[in-house]
Biotite code that builds the C-alpha atoms (Angstrom):
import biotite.structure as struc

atoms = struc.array([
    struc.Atom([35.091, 84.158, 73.168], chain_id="A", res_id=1, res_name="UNK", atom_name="CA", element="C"),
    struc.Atom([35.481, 81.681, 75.771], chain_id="A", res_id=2, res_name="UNK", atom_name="CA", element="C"),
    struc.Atom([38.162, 79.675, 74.003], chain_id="A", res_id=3, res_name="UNK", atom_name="CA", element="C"),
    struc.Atom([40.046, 83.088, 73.176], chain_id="A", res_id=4, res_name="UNK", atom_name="CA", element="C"),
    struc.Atom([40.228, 84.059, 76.773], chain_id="A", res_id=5, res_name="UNK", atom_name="CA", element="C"),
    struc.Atom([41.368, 80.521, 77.519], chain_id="A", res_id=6, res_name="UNK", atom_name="CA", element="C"),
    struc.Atom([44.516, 81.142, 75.198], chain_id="A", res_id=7, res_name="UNK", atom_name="CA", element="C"),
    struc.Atom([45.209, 84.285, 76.264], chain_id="A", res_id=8, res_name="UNK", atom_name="CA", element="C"),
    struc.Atom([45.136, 83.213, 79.877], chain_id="A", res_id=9, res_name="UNK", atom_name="CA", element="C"),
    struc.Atom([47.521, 80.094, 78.682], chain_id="A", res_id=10, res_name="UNK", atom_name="CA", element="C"),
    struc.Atom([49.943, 82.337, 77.060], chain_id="A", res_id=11, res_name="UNK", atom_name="CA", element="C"),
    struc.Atom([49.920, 84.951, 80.079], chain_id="A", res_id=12, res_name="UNK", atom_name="CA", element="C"),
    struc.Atom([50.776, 82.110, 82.204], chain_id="A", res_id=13, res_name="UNK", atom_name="CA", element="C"),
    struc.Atom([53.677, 80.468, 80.117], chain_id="A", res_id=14, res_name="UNK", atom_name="CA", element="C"),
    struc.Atom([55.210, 84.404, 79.762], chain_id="A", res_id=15, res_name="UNK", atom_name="CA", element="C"),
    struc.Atom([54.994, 84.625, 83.233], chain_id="A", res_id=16, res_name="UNK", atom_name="CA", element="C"),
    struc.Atom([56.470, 80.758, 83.973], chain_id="A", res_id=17, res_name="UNK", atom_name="CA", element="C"),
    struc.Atom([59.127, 82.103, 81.911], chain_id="A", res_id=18, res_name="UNK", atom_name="CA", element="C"),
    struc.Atom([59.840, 85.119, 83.895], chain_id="A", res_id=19, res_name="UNK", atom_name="CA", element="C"),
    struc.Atom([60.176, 83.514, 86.585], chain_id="A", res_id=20, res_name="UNK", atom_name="CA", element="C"),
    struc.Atom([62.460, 80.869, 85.210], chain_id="A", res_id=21, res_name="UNK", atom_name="CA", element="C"),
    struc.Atom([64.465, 83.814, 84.125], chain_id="A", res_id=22, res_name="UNK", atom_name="CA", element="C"),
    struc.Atom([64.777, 85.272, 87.352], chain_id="A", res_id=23, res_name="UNK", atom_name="CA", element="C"),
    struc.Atom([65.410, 81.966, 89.042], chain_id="A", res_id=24, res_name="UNK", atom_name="CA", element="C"),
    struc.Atom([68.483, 81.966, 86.856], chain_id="A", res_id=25, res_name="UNK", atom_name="CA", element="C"),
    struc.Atom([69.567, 84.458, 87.510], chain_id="A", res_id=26, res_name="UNK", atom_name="CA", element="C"),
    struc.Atom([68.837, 84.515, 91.444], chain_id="A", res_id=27, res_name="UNK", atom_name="CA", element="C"),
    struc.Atom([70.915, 81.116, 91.060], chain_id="A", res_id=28, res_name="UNK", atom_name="CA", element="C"),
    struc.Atom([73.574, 82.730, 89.426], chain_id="A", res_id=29, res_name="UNK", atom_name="CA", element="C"),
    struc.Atom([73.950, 85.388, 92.013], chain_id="A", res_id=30, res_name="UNK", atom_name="CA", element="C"),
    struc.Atom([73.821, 82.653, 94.638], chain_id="A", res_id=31, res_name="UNK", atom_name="CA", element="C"),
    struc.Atom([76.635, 80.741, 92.813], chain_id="A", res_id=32, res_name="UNK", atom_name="CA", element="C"),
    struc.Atom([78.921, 84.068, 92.734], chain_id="A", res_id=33, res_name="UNK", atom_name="CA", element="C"),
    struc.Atom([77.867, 84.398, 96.753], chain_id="A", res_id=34, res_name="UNK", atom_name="CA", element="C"),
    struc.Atom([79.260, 81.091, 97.160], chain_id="A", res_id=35, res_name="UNK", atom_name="CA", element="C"),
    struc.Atom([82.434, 81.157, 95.178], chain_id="A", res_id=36, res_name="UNK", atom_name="CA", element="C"),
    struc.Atom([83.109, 84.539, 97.172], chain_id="A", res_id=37, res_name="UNK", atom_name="CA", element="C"),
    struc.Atom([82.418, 83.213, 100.383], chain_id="A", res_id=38, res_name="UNK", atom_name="CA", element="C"),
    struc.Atom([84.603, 80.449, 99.981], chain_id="A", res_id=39, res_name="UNK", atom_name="CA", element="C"),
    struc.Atom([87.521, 82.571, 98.666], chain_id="A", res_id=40, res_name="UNK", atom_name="CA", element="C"),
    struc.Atom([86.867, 84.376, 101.996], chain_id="A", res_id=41, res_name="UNK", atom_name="CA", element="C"),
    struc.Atom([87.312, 81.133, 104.444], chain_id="A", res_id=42, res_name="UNK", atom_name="CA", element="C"),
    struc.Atom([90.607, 80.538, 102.246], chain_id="A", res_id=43, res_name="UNK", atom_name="CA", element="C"),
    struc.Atom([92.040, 84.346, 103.155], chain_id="A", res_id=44, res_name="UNK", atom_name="CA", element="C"),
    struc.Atom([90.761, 83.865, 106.628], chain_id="A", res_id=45, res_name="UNK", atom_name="CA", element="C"),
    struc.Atom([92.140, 80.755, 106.828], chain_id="A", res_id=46, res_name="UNK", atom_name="CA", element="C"),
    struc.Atom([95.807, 81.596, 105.870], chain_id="A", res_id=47, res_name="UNK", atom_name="CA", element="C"),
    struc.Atom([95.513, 85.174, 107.707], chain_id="A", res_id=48, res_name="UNK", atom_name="CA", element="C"),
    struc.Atom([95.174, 82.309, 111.020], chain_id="A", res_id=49, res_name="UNK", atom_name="CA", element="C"),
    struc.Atom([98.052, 80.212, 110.271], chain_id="A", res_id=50, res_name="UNK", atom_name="CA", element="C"),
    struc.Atom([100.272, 83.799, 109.644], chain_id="A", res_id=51, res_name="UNK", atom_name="CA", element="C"),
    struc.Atom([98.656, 84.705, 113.043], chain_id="A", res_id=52, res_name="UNK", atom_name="CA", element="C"),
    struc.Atom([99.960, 81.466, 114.238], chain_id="A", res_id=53, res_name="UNK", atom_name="CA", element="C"),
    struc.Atom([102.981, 81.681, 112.947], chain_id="A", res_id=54, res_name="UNK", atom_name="CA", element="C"),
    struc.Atom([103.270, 85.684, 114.532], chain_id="A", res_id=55, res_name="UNK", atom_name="CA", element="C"),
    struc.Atom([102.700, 83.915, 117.544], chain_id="A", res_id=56, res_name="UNK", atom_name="CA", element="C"),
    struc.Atom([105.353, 81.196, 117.631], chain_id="A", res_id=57, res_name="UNK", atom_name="CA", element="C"),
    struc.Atom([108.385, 83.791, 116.484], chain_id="A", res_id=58, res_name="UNK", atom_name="CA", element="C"),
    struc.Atom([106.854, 86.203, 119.037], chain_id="A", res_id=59, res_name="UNK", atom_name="CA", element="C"),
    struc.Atom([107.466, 83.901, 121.736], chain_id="A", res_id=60, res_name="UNK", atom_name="CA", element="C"),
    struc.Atom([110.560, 83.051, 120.838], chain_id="A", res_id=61, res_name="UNK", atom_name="CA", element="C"),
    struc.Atom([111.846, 86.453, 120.189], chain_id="A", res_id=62, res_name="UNK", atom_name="CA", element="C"),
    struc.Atom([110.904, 87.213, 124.262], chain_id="A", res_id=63, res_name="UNK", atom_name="CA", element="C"),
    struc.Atom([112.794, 83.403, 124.805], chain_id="A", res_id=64, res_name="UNK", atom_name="CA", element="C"),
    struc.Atom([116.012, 84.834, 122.807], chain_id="A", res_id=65, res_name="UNK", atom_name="CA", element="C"),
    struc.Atom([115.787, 88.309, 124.491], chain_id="A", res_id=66, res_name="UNK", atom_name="CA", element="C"),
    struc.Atom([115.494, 86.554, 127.504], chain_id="A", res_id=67, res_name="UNK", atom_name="CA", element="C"),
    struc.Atom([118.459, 84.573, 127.324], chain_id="A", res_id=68, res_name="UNK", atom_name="CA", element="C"),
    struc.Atom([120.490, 87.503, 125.526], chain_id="A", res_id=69, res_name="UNK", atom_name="CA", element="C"),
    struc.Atom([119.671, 89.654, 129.064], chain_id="A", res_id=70, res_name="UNK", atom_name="CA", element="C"),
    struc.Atom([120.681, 86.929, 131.332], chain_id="A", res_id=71, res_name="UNK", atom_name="CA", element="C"),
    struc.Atom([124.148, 86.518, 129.296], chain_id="A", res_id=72, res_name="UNK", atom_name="CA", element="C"),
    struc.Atom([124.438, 90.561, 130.087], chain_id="A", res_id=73, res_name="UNK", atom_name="CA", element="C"),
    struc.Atom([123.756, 89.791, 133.402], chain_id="A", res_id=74, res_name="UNK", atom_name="CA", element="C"),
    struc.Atom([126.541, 87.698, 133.476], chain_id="A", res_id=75, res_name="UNK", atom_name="CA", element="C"),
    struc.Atom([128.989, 90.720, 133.003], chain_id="A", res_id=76, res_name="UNK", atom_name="CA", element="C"),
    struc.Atom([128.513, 91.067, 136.773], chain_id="A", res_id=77, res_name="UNK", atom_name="CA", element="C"),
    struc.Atom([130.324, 88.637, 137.654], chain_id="A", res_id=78, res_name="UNK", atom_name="CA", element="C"),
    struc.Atom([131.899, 86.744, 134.453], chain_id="A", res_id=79, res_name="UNK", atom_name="CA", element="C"),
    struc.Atom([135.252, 87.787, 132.991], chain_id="A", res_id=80, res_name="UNK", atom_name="CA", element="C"),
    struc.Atom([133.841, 90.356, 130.270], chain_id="A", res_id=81, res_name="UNK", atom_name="CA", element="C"),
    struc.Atom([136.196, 88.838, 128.139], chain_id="A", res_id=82, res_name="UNK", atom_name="CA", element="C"),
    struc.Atom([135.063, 85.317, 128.203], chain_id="A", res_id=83, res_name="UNK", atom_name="CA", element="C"),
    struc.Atom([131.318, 86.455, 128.239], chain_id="A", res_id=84, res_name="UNK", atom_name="CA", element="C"),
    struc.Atom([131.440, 88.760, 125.091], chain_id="A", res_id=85, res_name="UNK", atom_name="CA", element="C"),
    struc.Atom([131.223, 86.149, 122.652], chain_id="A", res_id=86, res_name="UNK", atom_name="CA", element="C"),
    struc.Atom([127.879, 84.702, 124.172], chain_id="A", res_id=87, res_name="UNK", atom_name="CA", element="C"),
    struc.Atom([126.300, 87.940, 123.975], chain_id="A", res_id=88, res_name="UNK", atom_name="CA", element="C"),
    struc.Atom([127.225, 88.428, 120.817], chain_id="A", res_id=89, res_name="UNK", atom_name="CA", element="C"),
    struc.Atom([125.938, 84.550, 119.789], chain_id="A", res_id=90, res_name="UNK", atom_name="CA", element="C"),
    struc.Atom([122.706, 85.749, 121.703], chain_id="A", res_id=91, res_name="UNK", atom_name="CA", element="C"),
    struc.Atom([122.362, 88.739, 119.887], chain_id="A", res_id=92, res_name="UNK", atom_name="CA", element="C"),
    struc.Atom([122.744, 87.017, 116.329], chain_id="A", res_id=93, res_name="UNK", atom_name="CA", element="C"),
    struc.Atom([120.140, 84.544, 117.225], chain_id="A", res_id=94, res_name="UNK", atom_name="CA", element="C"),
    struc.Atom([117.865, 87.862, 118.385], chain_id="A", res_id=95, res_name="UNK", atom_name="CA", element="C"),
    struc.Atom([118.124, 89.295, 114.682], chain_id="A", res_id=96, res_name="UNK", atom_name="CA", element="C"),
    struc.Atom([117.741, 85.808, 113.097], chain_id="A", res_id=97, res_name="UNK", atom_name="CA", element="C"),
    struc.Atom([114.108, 85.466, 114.680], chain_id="A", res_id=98, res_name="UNK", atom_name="CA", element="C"),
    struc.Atom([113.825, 89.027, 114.074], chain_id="A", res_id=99, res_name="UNK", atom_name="CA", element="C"),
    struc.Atom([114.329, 88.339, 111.048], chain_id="A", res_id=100, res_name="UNK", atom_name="CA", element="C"),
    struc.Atom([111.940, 85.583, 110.529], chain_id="A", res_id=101, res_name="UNK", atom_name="CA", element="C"),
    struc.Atom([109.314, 87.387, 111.965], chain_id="A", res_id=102, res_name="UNK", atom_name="CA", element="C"),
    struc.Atom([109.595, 90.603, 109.299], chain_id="A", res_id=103, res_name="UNK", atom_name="CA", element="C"),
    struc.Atom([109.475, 87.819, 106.653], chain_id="A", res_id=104, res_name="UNK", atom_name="CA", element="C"),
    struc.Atom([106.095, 86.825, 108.224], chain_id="A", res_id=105, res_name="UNK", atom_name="CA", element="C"),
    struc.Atom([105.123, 90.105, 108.108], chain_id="A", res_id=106, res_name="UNK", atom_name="CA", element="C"),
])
């Protein structure tokens, strides 16, 4: 009787090691999917910085270009309109061509 408990108690034991190697398995294979996810995650994150980077660079020179577009405007005051036209015009295509090249950013 002694013996029989003994093998019952072995076999409970081995079903249950196996249970839990079961479960450790699959725990594992949750933790493996965690980690592939989370590291898809710091790649997004990391290119959503470098577009935010980028935002920032055209951003600053769009308010450079503007800048430089108003002071040729303000040069109307006392330039000959005629002479001054074509560098408002060459300041307001470089305006659009950062303009531009921030949409494409976008």
């Amino acid at each position: 009787m002694k013996n029989i408990a003994f093998l019952i108690l072995f076999f409970l034991s081995f079903s249950i090691i196996g249970c839990n190697q079961e479960e450790l398995k699959r725990l594992q294979s949750e933790l493996d999917d965690i980690g592939s996810e989370l590291e898809n995650c710091q790649y997004e994150l990391e290119e959503a910085n470098d577009k935010l980077s980028s935002i920032g660079e055209y951003s600053s020179e769009m308010e450079s270009e503007i800048n430089d577009l108003r002071s040729e405007i303000d040069d109307f005051s006392w330039e000959d309109w005629q002479s001054n036209v074509w560098d408002v015009e060459s300041k307001l295509n470089d305006v659009e061509k950062v303009f531009e090249e921030l949409k494409n950013e976008l």
